[in-house]
N, C-alpha and C positions, 0 to 999 in steps of 0.2 A: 504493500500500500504506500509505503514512505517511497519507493523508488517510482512507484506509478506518478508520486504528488511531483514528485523531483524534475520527473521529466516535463511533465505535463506543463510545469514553473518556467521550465530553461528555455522549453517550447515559443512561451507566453514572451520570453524576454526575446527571445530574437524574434517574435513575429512585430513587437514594438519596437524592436529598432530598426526593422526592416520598414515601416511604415514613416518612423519620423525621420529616419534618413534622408535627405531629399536626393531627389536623382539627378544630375547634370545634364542640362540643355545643350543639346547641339549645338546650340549658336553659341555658349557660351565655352565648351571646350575649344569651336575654333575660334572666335575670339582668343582665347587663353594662350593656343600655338602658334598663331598669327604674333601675338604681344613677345612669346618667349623668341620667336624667331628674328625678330625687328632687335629686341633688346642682345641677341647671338651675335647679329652684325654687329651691333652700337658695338660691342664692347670689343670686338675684331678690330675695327676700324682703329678706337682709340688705345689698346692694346700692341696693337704692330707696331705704330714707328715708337712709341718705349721701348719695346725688348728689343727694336733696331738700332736705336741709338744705344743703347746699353750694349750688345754683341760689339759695334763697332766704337766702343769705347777701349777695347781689347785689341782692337787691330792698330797697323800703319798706315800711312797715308798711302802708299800704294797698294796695300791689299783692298783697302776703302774702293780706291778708284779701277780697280781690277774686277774683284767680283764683290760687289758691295750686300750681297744678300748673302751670304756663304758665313759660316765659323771661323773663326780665326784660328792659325794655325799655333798658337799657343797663347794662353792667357798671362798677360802681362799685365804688372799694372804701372810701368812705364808712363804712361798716357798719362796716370793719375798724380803719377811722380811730378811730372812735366807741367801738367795744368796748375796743381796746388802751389807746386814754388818760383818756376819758370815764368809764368804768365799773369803770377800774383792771385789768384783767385780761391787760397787760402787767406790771405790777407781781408779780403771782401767778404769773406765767409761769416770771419768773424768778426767781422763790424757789422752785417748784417743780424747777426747773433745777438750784439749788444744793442743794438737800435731798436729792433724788432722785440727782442724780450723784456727790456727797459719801456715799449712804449704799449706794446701788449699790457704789460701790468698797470702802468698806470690808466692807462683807458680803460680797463676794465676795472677797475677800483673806483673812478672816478664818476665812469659810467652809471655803475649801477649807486653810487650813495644819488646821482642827479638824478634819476629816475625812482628811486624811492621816495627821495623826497618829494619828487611831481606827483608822483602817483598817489603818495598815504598821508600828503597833508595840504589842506586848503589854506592860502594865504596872497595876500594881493600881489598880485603879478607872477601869478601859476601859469592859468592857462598863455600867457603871454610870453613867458620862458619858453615853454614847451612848443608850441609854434614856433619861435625861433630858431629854438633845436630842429626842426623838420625845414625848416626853410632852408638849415645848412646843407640840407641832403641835395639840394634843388641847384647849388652853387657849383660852378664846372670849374674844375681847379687848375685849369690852365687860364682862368681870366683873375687869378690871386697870384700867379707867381710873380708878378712886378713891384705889387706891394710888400708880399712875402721876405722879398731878395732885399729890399730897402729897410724893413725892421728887420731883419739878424742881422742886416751889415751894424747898422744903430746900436743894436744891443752886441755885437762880438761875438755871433753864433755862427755867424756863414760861414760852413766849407769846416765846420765842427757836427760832430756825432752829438752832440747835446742838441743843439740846431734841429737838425734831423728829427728828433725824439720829440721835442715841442709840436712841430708841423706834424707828424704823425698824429701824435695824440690829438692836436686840433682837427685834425678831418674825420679824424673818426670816432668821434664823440659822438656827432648827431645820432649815427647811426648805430652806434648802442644803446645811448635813450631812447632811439623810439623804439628799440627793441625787446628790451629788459621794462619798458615802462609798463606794459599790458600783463605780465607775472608777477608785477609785483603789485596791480593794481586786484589782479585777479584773489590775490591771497589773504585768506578768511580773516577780519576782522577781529573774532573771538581769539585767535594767537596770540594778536597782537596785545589781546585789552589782559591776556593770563599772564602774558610775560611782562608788562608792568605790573599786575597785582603781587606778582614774588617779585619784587622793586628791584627788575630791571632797568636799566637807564635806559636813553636812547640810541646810546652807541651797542649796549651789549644785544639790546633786542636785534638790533642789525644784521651785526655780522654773524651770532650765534645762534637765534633765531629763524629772521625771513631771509637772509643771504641763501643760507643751506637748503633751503625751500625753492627758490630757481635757480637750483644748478643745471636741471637740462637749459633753460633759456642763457644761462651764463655759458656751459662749453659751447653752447652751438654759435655765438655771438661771438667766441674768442675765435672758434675755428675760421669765420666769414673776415674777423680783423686781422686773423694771422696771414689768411691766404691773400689777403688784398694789401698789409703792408709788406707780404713777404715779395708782392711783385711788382712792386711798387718803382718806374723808372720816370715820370717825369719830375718829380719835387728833385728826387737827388742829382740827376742830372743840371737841373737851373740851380739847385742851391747847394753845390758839394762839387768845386773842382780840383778838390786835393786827391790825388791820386794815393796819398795814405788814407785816407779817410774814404776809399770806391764802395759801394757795397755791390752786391753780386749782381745785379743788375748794369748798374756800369762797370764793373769788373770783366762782365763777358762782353759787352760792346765793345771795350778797349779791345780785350782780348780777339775779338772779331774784324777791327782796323787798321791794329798792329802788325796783323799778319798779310796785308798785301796780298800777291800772287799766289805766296810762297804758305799755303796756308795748312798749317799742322791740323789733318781734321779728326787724327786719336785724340789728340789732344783738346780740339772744341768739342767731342763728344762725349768727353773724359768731365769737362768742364759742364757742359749740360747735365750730365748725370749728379755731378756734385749738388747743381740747383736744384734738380727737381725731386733728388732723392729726401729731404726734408718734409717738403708737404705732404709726400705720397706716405709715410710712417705717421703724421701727424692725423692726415686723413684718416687713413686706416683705424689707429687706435682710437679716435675720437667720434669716428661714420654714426655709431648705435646711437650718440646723443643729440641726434641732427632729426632721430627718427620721432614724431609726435610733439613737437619743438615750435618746427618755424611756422607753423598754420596760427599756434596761440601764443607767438611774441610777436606778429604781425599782425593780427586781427586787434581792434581797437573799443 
């Protein structure tokens, strides 16, 4: 009797998940292989000439211009030798390094106390701030460089890494307020009024607090600042001609000018790989916090 109910039970369970299972529409499987097959190419396409330049980071210049799709006949990392000391482009790296990490932290510190405070407190000349942060997003930063060039010369910043760092953090301010302002607008009120009642102040409720509360809206705002000051060539180019002071953006120009006719191309794909190897680790480890993020730090 108990093995009769037993079955009869297991019976019962698959014939209910056979019913609330839903079946898959034809249209919507090829939809699905249409979507994986488009997304097959995308990533062919943008895939190739990375692992191309990377193979021919390992060759010579004549194996390059011989059979330029082919292995190289031994991995060397000459090339890399050549680009980082030869060509300076260790030197740009790591000014790039200190510009870029120096101006990442402060616009992200700086960012989100300006957007907290738009966000969680009402006081005359709020919403007027906050428009003006969005209006900086609207400004084309090739019609500031003449102004730009004339205040660091004024103040003793031009063609200095401090310099640099300023003007970074200035352009990309807006664009973490208006980013970070909607997570932190979104975030429940009753935290806020618990963590003053155990007499927190206003600096601890902050950082210890609602800071930790939009950390997805924080990595994904840092990733968007990193990749766009990490590529960053027309500010340093008008306002940086110290050739100690290049960062890798004119580090590989030079490096691309210097060489004339005569042009060492292990060695520029030696040097591309150096660049791009950074954001492609950055990306990677950081991709999960980009997912469910940008739809509710942009929505208002």
């Amino acid at each position: 009797m108990t093995a009769d109910a037993s079955t009869v039970s297991r019976a019962g369970v698959q014939d209910a998940a056979t019913q609330t299972t839903p079946k898959a529409n034809p249209g919507d499987r090829r939809a699905t292989a249409v979507s994986h097959v488009i997304l097959i190419i995308w990533s062919v396409v943008v895939l190739l000439p990375l692992l191309w330049a990377f193979v021919s980071s390992f060759k010579t210049t004549n194996e390059i211009l011989s059979s330029p799709f082919t292995l190289p006949k031994s991995f060397s990392f000459a090339n890399y030798i050549s680009a980082w000391d030869t060509a300076g482009i260790g030197t740009s790296f790591f000014n790039t390094i200190v510009v870029v990490g120096c101006s990442l932290v402060l616009v992200m510190v700086l960012g989100a106390m300006c957007s907290y405070v738009l966000a969680r407190f009402q006081f005359f000349g709020n919403r007027a701030i906050y428009y003006l942060m969005l209006a900086g997003l609207t400004f084309p930063v090739f019609l500031a460089i003449v102004p730009l060039f004339f205040i660091l010369r004024s103040l003793g910043l031009l063609n200095t890494l401090q310099g640099l760092i300023t003007v970074y953090v200035s352009f990309a301010l807006p664009f973490t307020v208006f980013f970070l302002f909607a997570f932190f607008k979104s975030l429940p009120e009753e935290i806020y009024e618990a963590a003053q009642m155990d007499g927190a102040g206003e600096w601890r409720t902050f950082f210890q607090v609602m800071l930790p509360m939009a950390r997805p809206g924080m990595a994904s705002v840092a990733i968007f600042n990193f990749l766009g000051l990490w590529n960053q060539f027309l500010l340093p180019v008008a306002l940086n001609t110290d050739p100690a002071k290049y960062v890798l953006s004119q580090g590989m120009a030079s490096f691309a000018s210097q060489a004339g006719y005569s042009v060492d191309y292990g060695a520029l794909f030696a040097a591309v790989v150096i660049t791009v190897l950074p954001v492609l680790i950055v990306y990677i480890i950081f991709q999960r916090q980009l997912q469910g993020s940008v739809a509710q730090g942009t929505s208002r």
